[in-house]
N, C-alpha and C positions, 0 to 999 in steps of 0.2 A: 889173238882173237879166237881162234879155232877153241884153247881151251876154255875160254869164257864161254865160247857156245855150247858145251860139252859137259859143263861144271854140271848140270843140273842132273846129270846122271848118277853122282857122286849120292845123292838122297835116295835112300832105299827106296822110298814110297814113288816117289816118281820113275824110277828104274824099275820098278816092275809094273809100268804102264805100257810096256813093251808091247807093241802089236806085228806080225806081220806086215812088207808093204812089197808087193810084185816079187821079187827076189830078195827082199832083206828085211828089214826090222825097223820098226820107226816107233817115235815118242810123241807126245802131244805138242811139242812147240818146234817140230818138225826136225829134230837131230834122227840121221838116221845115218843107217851100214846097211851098203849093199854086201850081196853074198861075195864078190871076190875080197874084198875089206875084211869081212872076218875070217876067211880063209887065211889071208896074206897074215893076216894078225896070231893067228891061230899057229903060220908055221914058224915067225919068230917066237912063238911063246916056247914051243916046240923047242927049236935053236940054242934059246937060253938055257934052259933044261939040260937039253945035252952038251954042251961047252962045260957046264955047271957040275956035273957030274965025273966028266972026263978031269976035270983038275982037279 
C-alpha cells in the first residue's frame, strides 16, 4: 500500500511539485517526508555507498 501511495513520485513533473511543509516536504496529494525520514534515508544511502566501496 505505502508504494502505491508513493508511486506518483516516480513522474518527474509531479516530483518536482515539491513544497516545504513545517519540517519536511510535501506533494500535492499529500505524500510527504518529515525531516528525520530523510535524514534516516540519507544515512542508509550513505551506508550502501560505503559497504559498496569497501568490497
Amino acid at each position: 500500500m505505502i508504494r502505491e501511495f508513493f508511486s506518483e513520485l516516480k513522474d518527474e513533473n509531479y516530483f518536482k511539485q515539491v513544497k516545504p511543509l513545517f519540517i519536511g516536504i510535501s506533494w500535492p496529494n499529500q505524500q510527504d517526508f518529515s525531516a528525520d525520514t530523510i535524514e534516516h534515508e540519507m544515512h542508509s544511502v550513505e551506508e550502501t555507498v560505503d559497504n559498496a566501496k569497501r568490497n
